[in-house]
C-alpha positions as CSV (number, residue, x, y, z in Angstrom):
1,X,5.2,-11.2,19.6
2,X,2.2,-11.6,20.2
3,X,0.6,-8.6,21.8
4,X,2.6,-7.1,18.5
5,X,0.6,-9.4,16.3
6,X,-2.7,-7.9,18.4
7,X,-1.9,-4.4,17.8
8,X,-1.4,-4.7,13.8
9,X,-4.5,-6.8,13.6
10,X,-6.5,-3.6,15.2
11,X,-5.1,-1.5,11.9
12,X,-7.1,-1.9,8.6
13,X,-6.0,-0.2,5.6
14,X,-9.2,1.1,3.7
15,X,-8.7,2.2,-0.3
16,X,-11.4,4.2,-2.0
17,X,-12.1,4.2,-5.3
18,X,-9.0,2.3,-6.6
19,X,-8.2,2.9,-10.4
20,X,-6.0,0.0,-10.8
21,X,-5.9,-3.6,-9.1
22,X,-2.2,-3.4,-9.7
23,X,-1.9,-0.9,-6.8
24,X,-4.3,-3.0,-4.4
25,X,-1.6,-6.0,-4.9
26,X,1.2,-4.0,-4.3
27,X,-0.1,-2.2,-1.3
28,X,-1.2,-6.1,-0.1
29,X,2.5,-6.4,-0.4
30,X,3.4,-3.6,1.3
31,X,1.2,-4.2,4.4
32,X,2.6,-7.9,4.5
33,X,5.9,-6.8,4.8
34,X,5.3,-4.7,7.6
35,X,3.2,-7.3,9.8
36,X,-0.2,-6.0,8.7
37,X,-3.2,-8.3,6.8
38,X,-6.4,-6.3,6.9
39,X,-6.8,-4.5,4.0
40,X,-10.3,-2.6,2.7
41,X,-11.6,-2.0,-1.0
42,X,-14.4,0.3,-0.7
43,X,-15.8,0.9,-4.6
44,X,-12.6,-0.7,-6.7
45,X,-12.8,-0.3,-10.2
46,X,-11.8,-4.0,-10.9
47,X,-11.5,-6.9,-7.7
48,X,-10.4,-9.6,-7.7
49,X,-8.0,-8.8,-10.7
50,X,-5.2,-10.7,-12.2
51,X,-2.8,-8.0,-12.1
52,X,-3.3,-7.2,-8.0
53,X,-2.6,-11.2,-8.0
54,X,0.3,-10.8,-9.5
55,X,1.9,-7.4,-8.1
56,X,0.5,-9.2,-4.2
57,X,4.3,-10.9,-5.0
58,X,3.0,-13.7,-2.1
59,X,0.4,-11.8,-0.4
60,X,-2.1,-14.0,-1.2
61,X,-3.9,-14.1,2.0
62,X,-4.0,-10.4,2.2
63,X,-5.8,-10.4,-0.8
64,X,-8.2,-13.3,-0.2
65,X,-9.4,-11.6,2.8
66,X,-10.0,-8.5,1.7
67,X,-13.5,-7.0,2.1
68,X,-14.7,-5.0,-0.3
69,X,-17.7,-2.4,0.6
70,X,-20.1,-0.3,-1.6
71,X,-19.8,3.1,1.2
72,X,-16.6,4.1,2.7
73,X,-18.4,4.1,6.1
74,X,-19.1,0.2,5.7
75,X,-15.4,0.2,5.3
76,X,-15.0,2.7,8.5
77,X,-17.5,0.1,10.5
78,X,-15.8,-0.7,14.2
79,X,-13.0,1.5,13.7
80,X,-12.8,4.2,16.3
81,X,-9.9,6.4,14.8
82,X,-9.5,7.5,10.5
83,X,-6.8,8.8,9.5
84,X,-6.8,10.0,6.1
85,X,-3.8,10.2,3.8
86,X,-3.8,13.2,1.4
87,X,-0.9,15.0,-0.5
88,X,-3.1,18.4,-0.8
89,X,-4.1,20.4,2.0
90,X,-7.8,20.4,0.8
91,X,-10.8,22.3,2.5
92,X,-11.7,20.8,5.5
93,X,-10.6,21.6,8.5
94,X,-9.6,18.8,9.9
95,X,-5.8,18.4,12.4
96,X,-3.3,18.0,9.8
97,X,-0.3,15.7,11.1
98,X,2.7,14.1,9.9
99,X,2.7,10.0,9.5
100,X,5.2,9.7,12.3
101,X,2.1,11.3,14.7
102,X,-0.3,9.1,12.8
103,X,1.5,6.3,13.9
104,X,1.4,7.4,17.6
105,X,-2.2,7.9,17.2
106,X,-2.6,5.0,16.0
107,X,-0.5,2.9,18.5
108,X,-2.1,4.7,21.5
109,X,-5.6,3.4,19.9
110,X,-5.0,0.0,19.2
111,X,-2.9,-0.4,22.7
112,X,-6.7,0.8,24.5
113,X,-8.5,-2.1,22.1
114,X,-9.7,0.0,19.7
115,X,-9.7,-0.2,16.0
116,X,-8.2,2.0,13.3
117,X,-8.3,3.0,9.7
118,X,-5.8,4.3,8.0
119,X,-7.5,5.6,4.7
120,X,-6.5,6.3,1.1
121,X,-7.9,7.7,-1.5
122,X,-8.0,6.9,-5.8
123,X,-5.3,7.5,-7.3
124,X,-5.8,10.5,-9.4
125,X,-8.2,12.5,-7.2
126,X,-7.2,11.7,-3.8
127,X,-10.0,11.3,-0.9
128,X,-12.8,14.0,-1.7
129,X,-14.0,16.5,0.9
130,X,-16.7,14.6,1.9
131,X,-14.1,11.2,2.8
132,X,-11.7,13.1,4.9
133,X,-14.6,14.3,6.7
134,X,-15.2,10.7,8.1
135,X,-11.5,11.2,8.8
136,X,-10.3,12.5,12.5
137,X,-7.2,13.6,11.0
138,X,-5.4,14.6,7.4
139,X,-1.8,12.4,7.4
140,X,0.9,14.8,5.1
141,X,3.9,12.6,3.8
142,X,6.5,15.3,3.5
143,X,7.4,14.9,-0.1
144,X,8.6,17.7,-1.9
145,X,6.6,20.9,-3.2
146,X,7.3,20.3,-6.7
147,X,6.7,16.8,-7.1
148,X,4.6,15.7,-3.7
149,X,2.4,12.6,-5.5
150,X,3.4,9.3,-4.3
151,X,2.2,6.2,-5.9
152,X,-0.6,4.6,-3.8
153,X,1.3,1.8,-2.7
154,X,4.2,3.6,-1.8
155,X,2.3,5.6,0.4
156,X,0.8,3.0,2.0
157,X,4.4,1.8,2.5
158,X,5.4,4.6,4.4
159,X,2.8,4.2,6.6
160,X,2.6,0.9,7.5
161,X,6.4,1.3,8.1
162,X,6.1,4.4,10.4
163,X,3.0,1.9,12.2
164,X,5.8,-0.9,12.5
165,X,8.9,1.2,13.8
166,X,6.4,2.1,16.3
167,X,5.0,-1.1,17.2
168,X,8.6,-2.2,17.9
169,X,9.3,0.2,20.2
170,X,12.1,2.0,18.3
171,X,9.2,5.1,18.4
172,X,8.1,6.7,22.3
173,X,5.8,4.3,23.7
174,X,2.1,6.5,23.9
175,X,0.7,6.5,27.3
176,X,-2.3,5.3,26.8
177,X,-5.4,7.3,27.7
178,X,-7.6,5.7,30.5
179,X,-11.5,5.7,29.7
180,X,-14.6,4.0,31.1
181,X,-15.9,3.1,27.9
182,X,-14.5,3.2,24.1
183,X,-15.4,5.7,21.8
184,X,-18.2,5.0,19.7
185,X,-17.1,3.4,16.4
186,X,-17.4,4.8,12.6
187,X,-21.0,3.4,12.1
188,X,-22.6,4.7,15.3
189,X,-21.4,8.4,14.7
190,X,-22.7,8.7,11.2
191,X,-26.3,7.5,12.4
192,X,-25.6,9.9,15.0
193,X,-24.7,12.9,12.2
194,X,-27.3,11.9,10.3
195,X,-29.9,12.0,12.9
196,X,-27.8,15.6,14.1
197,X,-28.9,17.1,10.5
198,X,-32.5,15.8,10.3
199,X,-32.8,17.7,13.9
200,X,-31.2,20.9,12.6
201,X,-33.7,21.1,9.5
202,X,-36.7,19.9,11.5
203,X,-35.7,22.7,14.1
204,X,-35.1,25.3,11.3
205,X,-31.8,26.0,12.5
206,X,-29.9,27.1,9.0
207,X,-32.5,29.7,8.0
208,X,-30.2,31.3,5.4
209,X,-26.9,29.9,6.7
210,X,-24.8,26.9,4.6
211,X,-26.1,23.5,5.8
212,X,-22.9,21.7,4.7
213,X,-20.7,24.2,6.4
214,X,-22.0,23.9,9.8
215,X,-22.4,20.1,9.5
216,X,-18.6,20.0,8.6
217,X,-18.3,21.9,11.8
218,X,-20.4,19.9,14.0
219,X,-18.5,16.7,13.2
220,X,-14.8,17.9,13.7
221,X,-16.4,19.0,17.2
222,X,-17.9,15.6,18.0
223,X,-14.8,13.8,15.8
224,X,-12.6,15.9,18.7
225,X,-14.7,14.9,21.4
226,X,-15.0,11.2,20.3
227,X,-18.0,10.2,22.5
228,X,-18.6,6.7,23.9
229,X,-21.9,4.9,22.8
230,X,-23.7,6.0,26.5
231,X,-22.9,9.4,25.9
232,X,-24.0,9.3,22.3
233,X,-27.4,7.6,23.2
234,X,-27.9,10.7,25.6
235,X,-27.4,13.0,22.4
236,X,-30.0,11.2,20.3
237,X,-32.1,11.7,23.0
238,X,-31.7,15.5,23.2
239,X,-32.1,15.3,19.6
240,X,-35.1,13.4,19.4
241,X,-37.0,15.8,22.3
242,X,-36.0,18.7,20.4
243,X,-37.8,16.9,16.8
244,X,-40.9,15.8,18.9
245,X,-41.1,20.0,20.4
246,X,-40.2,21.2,17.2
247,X,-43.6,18.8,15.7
248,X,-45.6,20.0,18.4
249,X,-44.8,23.8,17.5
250,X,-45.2,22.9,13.6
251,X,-49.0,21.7,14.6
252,X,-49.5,25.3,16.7
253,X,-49.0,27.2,13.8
């Protein structure tokens, strides 16, 4: 029970944007039920809120502990693995996968120490382009064509129910992947993007082509290759010689 307790407390569920406190109490409920407590508000439209109170049902702790964040990468912070929920196929090309492979993913993750995020957007809009892109995967409930929105709550639901079954066992136990050192965490890798797109316009590397584009591009490869914080201190290196050559070539002009 308790290496079962250790694994859920590895899982954070992260809501963006959140229209109504209603559905942050009843997704507190629905992570409760299922053996989960960390929940994450990033930009909620009204928190604390008697109406999440009341929908929590009992989830009071859930609730009193939950963090609520300005940026979704503040939410993101220490987690090694998001996966973001969307019911549209949107257009970023990101590994699309069902919750049941979420959940693997997930369990593989938290059984090498690391942490997750399971991430979901506002209720009307979904996560925007630029969310999932934090995202190492896009998580598809199979709902029907013609009517494919869940509530938020519910599809928190499923998830943290998928997460559970597979926590129990009743789900193939992952083998989990042997590494030296954990990947670097949500934080690290956007300093790291950041510091990747200053480079690429000190360098004059777009001349002409679409900036966003190739950044996309640039962190699905890195998101894929999911490098630990020794490797990505290497890469910030490389990037800062080629700034400090690209200054020097500037002042030769």
């Amino acid at each position: 029970m308790t290496d079962l307790h250790n694994l859920a407390a590895r899982v954070r569920y992260v809501l963006v944007r959140t229209s109504h406190p209603g559905n942050i109490g009843s997704a507190a409920r629905a992570i409760r039920t299922m053996g989960f407590e960390r929940l994450e508000l990033v930009a909620p439209a009204r928190f604390p809120d008697r109406e999440a109170s009341a929908l929590a049902a009992g989830a009071d702790d859930v609730l009193a502990h939950a963090r609520i964040h300005e940026e979704l990468i503040d939410g993101l912070a220490g987690s090694s693995l998001a996966l973001g929920l969307s019911a549209r196929r949107r257009g970023v090309n990101l590994p699309e996968i069902s919750p049941r492979e979420a959940a693997q993913q997930a369990l593989a993750a938290t059984a090498r120490g690391e942490q997750v995020a399971l991430v979901f957007g506002n209720e009307r809009t979904g996560l925007e382009n630029e969310e999932l892109a934090r995202c190492h995967a896009m998580v598809r409930i199979p709902s029907v064509d013609d009517f494919s929105s869940l509530n938020l709550s519910q599809a928190v639901q499923v998830m943290a129910y998928e997460l559970r079954v597979a926590m129990l066992g009743d789900a193939p136990a992952p083998t989990p992947t042997v590494r030296d050192d954990p990947p670097a965490d949500a934080a690290r890798m956007e300093q790291f993007y950041v510091h990747l797109a200053q480079t690429l316009d000190d360098i004059e590397f777009h001349k002409g082509r679409e900036p966003t584009t190739i950044m996309l591009r640039l962190r699905k490869l890195f998101q894929r290759a999911q490098p630990d914080e020794r490797e990505l201190r290497v890469l910030h290196g490389i990037l800062a010689d080629a700034q400090r050559m690209a200054g020097l070539a500037k002042n030769d002009r």
